[in-house]
C-alpha positions as CSV (number, residue, x, y, z in Angstrom):
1,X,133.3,96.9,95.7
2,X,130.8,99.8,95.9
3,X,129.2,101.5,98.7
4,X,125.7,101.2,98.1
5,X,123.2,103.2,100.3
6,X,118.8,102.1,100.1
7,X,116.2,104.4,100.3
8,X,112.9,105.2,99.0
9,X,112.3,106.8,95.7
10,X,110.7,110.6,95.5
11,X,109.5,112.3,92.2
12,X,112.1,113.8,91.2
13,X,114.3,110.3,91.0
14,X,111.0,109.4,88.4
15,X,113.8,109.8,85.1
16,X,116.5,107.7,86.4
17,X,114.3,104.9,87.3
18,X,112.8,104.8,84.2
19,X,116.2,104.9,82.4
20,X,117.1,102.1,84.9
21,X,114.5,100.1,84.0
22,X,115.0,100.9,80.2
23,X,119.0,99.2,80.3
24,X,118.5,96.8,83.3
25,X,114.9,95.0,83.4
26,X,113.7,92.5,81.1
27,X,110.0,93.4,79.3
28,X,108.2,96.4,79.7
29,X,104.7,97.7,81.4
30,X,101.9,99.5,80.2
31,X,103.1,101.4,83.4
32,X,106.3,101.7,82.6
33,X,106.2,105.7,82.0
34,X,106.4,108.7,84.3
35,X,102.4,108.6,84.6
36,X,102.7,105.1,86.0
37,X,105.8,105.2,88.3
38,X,104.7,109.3,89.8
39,X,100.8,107.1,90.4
40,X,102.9,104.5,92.6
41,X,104.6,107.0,94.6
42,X,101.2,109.0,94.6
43,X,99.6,105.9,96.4
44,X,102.4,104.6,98.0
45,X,104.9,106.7,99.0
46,X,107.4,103.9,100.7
47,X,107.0,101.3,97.9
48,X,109.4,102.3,95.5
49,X,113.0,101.3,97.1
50,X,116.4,102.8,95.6
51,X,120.0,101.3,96.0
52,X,122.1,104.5,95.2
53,X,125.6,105.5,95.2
54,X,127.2,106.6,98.4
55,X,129.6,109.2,97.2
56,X,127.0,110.0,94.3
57,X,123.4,109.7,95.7
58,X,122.1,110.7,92.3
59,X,123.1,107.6,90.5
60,X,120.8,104.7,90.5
61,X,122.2,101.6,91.0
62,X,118.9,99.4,91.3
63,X,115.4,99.2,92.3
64,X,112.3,97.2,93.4
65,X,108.8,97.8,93.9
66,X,107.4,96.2,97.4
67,X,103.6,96.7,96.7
68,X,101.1,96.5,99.7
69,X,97.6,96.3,99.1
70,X,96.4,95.4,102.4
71,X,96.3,91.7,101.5
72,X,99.4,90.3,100.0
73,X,102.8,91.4,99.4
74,X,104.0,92.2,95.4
75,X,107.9,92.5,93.9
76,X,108.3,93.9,91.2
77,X,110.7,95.6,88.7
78,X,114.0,94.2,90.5
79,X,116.3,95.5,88.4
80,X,120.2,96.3,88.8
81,X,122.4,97.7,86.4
82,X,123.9,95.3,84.6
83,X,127.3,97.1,85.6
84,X,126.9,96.6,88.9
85,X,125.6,93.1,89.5
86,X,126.6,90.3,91.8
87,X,127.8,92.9,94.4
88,X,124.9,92.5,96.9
89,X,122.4,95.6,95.6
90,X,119.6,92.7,94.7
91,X,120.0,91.2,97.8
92,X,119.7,94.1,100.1
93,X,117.1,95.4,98.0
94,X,114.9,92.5,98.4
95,X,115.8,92.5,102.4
96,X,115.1,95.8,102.4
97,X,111.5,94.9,100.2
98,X,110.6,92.0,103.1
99,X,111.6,94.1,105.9
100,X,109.3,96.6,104.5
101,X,106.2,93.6,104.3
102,X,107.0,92.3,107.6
103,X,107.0,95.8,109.5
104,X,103.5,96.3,107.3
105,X,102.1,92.5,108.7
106,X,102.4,90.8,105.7
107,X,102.6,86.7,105.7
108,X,103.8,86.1,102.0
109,X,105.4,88.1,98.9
110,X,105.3,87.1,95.6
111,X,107.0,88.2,92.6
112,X,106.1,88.6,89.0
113,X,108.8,86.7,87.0
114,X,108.9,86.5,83.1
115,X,108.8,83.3,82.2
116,X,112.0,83.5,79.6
117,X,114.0,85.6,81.9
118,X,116.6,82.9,83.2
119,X,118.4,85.4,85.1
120,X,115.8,86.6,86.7
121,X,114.8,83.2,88.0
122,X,118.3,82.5,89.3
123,X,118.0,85.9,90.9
124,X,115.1,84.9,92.8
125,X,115.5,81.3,93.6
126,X,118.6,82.6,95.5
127,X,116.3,85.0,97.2
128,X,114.3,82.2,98.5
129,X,111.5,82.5,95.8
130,X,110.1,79.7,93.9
131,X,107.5,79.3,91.6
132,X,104.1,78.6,91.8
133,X,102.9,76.2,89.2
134,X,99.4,76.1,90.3
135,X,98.5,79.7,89.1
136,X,98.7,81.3,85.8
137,X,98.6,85.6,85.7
138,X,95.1,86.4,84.0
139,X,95.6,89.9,82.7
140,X,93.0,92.8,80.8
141,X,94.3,96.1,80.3
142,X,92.6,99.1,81.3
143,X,93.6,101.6,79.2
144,X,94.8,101.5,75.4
145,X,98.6,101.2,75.0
């Protein structure tokens, strides 16, 4: 078993999160560059939460976004390296994520879930999460790729 500590992500950790996301999520973002990730943390200091290492605080075990716009409450990019799954780090990060929602006053969170990522969807359902059929993600990007 690893010790595993959570905290919140600061610029500098910007590479390792991006090389995280690279091995351990499924599909990418037109966000998914340094740009993107250093704008979240630019308007949203907290949202960005880290499991890490105990004994090595540098290595980055897993992640998840816990947007707050106000209104609703957004997961995404819950990823965990594929080396160190089922030992808790999803779990705690999402904890962490809805502790972070409840302390802000949000009611609901919802998470953006490919539709062909199977793990992912076990991941979630044993979250709590389940789909909502009656919506559909409309989409137009902003910027050219």
């Amino acid at each position: 078993m690893i010790d595993f500590t959570l905290r919140t992500a600061v610029p500098d950790d910007i590479p390792a999160v991006l090389a995280l996301w690279a091995r351990a999520a499924k599909g990418t973002s037109i966000t998914d560059d340094a740009d993107g990730v250093a704008a979240l943390l630019a308007r949203d200091p907290q949202c960005l939460l880290l499991a890490t290492r105990a004994d090595h605080p540098a290595v980055l075990l897993g992640t998840v976004i816990a947007g707050w716009d106000g209104w609703r409450c957004h997961l995404y990019r819950l990823a965990v390296d594929p080396d160190h799954r089922r030992r808790g780090i999803g779990a705690a990060l999402l904890a962490a994520a809805e502790a972070r929602f409840a302390a802000l006053g949000g009611r609901r969170a919802d998470a953006m879930v490919l539709d062909d990522n199977a793990l992912g969807h076990r991941t979630w359902q044993a979250g709590g999460y389940r789909p909502q059929p009656q919506w559909t993600r409309w989409v137009k990007p902003l910027a050219a790729d």
